[in-house]
Phi, psi and omega in degrees: 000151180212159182246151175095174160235190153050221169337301211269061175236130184249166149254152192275113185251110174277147193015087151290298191236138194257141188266149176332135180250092169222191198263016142298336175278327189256341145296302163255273194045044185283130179284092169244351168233182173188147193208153187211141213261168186290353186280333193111343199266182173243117177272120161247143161297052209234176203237092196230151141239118218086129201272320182252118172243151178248106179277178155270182184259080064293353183110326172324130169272147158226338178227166155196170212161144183131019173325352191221029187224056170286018176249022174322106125357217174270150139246091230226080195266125195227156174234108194263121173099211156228039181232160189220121170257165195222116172225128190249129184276130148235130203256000169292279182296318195080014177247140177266135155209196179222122181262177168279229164243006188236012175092354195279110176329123165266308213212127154260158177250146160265135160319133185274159157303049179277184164272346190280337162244022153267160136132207224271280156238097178310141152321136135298181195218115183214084200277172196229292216217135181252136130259144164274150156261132168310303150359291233198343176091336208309134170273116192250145194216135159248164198254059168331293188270359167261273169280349198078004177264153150263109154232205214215117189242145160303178196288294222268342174101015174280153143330140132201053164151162149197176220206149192204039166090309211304311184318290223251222176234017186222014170100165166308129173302176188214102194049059169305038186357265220237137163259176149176148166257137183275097184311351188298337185231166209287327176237169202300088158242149187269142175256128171260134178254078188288105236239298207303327219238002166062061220183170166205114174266135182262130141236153164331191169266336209257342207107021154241139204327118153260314168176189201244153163185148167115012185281020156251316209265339187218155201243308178229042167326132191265297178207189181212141153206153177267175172183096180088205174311335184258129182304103156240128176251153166252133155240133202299350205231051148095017178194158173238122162306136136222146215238139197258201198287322220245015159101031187280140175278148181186034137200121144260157216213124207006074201271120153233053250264310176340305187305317157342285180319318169330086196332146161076014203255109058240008192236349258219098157065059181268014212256350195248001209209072165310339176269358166326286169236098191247128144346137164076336225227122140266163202253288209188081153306102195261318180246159170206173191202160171272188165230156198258049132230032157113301170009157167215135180253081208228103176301156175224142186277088143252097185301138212078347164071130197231137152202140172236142192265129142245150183241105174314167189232000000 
């Protein structure tokens, strides 16, 4: 089966890869990140035990690890060096931290000493996504389910600053879900997947407002990843996107936006309602990632967790 047209036509390998069948997988186990290493190989994210699986680019489990991270999250994979880390949201817990691919702790982030989680009645602290900036190491964390705030850590994991939509000119973020800086430019923009507000907010490296795009094209944006020029959004509400250089839409990818609307939808009586999760079709795209040949990897907040191969054609 294939999805897209023309440039963009992929074929649809459905549960390419299957999460570990133990009864933590079959209660929750929703797929929320995915990432694909410089080896090939793909690591997903799900709220599980084991939280971190590690696939071959066949599909193979090879490695897992996470026993404690059932608020599985964000995934964020950066590569320092000739060396490659994981940085994991538990929204459960509230800890960011960052590992090796073989799980050994590097660094935690702490909830910051903001004002927004004192006084009478505090903001939870709910982080959802991490981003680097390339630049300077500097570390961005978003508080998604929680204050709406986004903040800003040094390499090393100190504070220093955060920012909540009021900097610009189109309002308070509203669920800042997924970060990401777009490596497509020569300086530091953090790109937001302002989720709530049917948006995408741009800022600097320092916090400040560049501009706003996609409130005619996009509805529930999630996260982000490049390749070239090009842009992939997952949207939670039933399709994944790509976005040309200049953030224009110019594929959608199995939309099945109708299912959204469904009582109980994404998890709740799927069992009556068979077009939920079908070939050619997504339920509820949380994370998706390229492969450096075009290749797409895309998880879904589903229980039991869905990830699917599109193969470029």
């Amino acid at each position: 089966m294939r999805v897209g047209r023309g440039e963009y036509t992929y074929e649809w390998n459905d549960n390419w890869a299957t999460l570990p069948d133990n009864p933590t997988s079959q209660e929750n186990g929703r797929t929320h990140g995915v990432a694909v290493t410089h080896a090939g190989n793909v690591v997903v994210f799900c709220q599980a035990n084991p939280a971190v699986l590690m696939f071959d680019p066949n599909g193979n489990l090879i490695n897992a690890w996470g026993d404690n991270l059932q608020g599985a999250h964000g995934l964020t994979l950066v590569r320092e060096g000739n060396g490659e880390f994981l940085w994991l949201t538990d929204q459960t817990t509230g800890e960011v931290v960052k590992t090796t691919l073989e799980g050994q702790r590097v660094l935690n982030i702490d909830q910051p000493d903001h004002p927004v989680y004192a006084g009478d009645d505090p903001a939870k602290y709910v982080p959802t996504w991490v981003a680097v900036n390339p630049m300077n190491g500097d570390i961005w964390v978003t508080d998604g389910y929680g204050s709406g705030h986004i903040h800003r850590y040094t390499q090393t994991g100190e504070y220093l600053a955060s920012i909540n939509g009021s900097e610009g000119d189109v309002g308070a973020f509203r669920c800042p879900h997924g970060i990401a800086f777009d490596p497509r430019k020569s300086s530091a923009e953090l790109y937001i997947a302002d989720r709530g507000n049917q948006r995408v907010q741009v800022y600097d490296g320092e916090g400040n407002f560049l501009r706003v795009f996609g409130s005619k094209t996009l509805h529930s944006p999630c996260m982000f990843d490049f390749l070239g020029d090009h842009l992939l959004v997952p949207q939670l509400f039933a399709r994944v996107d790509v976005l040309d250089g200049h953030d224009q839409l110019i594929a959608m990818l199995g939309d099945n936006g109708p299912t959204v609307d469904v009582k109980g939808w994404p998890n709740h009586n799927m069992e009556g309602y068979p077009e939920r999760v079908q070939p050619g079709k997504f339920n509820s795209p949380h994370g998706a990632c390229f492969a450096s040949n075009g290749d797409i990897y895309v998880v879904e907040w589903i229980v039991g967790g869905r990830i699917t191969k599109l193969v470029k054609v």
